[in-house]
C-alpha positions in Angstrom: 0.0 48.9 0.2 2.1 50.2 -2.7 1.8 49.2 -6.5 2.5 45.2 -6.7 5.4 44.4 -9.2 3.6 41.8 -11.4 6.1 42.4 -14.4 8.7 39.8 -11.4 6.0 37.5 -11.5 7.5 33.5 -12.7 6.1 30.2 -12.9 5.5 28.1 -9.6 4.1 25.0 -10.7 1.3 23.8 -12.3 -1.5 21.0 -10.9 -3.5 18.9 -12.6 -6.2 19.1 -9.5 -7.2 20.6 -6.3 -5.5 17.9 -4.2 -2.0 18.6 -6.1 -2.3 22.7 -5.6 -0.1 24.7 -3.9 -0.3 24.6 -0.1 -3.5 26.9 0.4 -1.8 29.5 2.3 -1.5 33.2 1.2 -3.4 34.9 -1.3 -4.4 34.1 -4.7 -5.9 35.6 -7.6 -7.4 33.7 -10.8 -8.0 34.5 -14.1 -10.5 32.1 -16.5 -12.4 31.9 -19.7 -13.3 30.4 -22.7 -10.2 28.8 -24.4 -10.4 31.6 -27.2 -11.2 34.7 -25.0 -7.4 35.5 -25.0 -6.3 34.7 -21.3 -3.3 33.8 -22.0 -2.2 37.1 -23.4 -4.0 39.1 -21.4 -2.0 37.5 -18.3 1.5 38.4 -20.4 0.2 41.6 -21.3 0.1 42.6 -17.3 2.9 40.7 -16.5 5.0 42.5 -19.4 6.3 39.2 -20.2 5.9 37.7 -23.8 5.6 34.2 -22.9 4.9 33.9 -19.3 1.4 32.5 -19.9 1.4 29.7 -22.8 -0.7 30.9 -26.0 -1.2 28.8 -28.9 -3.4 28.5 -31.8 -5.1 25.7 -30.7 -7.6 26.9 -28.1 -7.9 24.9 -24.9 -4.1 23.5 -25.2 -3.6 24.4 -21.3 -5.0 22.0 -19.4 -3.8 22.7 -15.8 -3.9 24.6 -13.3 -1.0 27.2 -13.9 0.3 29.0 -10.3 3.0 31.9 -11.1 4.3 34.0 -8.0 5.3 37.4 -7.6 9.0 37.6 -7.4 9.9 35.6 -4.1 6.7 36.2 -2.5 5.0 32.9 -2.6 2.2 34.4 -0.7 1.2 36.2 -3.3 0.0 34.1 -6.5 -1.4 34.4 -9.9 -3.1 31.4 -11.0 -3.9 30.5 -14.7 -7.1 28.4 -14.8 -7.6 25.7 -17.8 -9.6 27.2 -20.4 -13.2 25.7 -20.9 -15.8 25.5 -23.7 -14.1 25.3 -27.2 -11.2 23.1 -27.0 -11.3 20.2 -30.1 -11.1 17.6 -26.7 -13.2 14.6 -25.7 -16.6 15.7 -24.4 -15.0 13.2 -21.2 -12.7 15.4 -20.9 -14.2 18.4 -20.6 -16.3 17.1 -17.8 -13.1 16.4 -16.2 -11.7 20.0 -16.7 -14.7 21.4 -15.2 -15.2 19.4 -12.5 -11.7 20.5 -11.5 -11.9 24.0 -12.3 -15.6 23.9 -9.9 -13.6 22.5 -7.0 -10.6 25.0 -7.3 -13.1 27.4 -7.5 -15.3 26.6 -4.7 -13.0 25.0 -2.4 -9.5 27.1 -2.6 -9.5 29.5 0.7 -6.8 31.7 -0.5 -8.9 32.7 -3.7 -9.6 35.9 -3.2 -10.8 37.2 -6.1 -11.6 35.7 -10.1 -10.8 37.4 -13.2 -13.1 36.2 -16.4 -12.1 37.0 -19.7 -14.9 36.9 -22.4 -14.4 37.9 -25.8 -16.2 41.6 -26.2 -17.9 40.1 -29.4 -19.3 37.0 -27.6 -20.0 37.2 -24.0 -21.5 35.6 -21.6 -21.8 32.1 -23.0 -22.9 29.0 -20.8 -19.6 28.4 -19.7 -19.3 32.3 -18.6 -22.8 31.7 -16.6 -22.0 28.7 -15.2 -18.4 29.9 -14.0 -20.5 33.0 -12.6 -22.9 30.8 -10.7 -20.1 29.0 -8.9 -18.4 32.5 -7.9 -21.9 33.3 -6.6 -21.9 30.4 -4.9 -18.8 30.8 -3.0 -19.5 34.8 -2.4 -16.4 35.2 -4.5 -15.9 38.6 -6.6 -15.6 38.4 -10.2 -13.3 41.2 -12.0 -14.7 40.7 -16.0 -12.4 41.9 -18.4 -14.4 42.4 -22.2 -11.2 41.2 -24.1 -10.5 42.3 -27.7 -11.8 45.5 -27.1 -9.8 46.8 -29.9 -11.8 44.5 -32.5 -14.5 46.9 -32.9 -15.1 50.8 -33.0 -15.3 52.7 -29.9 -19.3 52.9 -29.7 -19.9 49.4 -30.5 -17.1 48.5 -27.4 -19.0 51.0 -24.8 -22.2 49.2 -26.2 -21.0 45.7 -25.6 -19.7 47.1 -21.8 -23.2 48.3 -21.0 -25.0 45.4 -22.3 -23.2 43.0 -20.2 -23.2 45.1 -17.5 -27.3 45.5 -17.7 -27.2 41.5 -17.6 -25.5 40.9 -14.7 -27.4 43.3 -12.6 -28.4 40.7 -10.2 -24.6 39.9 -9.5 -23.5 43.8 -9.5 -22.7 43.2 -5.8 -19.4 40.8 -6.6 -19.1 41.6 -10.4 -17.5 44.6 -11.7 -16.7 44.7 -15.5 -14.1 46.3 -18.1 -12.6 46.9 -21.5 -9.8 45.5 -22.4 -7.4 45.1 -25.1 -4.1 43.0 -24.9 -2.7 44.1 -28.3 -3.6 48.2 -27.4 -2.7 47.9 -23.4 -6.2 49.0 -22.9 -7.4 48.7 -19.6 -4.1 47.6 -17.9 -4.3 50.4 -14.8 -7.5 49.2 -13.9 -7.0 45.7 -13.7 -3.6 46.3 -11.4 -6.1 48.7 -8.8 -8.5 45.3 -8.3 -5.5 43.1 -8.5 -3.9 45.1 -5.6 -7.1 45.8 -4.1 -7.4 41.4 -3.8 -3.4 40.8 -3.3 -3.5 43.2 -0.4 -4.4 42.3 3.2 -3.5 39.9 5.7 -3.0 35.8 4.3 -5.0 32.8 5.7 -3.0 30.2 7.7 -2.1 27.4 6.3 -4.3 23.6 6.8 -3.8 20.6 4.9 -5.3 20.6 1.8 -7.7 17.5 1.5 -8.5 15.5 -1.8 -12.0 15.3 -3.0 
């Protein structure tokens, strides 16, 4: 399958749960993290759109579930999961944004694959572990993108990579892991080969979708 065009990718719609999604046909890929990993710009940065994915300065200010398509294709999805972990919220509603972001995760059939953006400086927090174990639950693969890469010096980035990388030996089956920089394009080519390598393939058929 040739190079997807995710620079034609544009909004869908956005759910506030499971039961509002998209119909669950086709194939999907998400991308998560703490509200201050820089998701947001990481999904504009390989979209080659400025605004596609909302940033702000306040972390944790998207609180749905974002759907963007590629072009026309509708079977072929990018999906921008609420952050989690940080956002100046209600600890109520946190509970609520992860509840939701467990179900999408554990319950979507045309996930096929789960990017995780964790700052290089600070990774794997309890959120990023807990997010991990429902991937692991689910069989699901988990692409981890080391973001801010260019926010320290070369050696201390290759450091950071092989650290996390020597943590998550128990996963290494479904997790693979990467620099990356929004601000430097660093890392861009290998995040399109697992994007296409996940977008690629035949879709589920469609079923309902039921509410939980």
């Amino acid at each position: 399958m040739p190079r997807l065009n995710y620079a034609s990718a544009r909004f869908l719609v956005s759910s506030p749960d499971l039961a509002r999604c998209p119909q669950d046909h086709g194939l999907e890929v998400a991308f998560a993290g703490r509200s201050n990993a820089g998701k947001s710009s990481a999904i504009n940065t390989l979209t080659r759109q400025n605004s596609l994915a909302r940033t702000s300065r306040t972390p944790g200010r998207t609180q749905l579930i974002n759907f963007f398509t590629l072009g026309d294709d509708q079977d072929r999805r990018l999906v921008d999961l609420p952050g989690y972990g940080y956002a100046k919220v209600p600890e109520k509603v946190k509970e609520e944004w992860q509840r939701h972001l467990s179900h999408y995760l554990q319950r979507r059939r045309s996930l096929k694959g789960l990017v995780l953006l964790m700052d290089v400086r600070h990774p794997l927090t309890e959120f990023d572990q807990t997010l991990l174990g429902w991937a692991d639950d689910k069989d699901m693969p988990v692409h981890i993108l080391l973001t801010k890469a260019d926010k320290l010096k070369s050696g201390a980035a290759k450091t950071a990579l092989q650290q996390v990388r020597s943590r998550l030996l128990e996963w290494e089956d479904l997790v693979s892991v990467q620099l990356f920089s929004s601000l430097k394009k660093q890392g861009v080519e290998e995040v399109y080969a697992r994007l296409d390598e996940w977008l690629a393939g035949d879709a589920p058929a469609a079923e309902p979708i039921q509410s939980q």
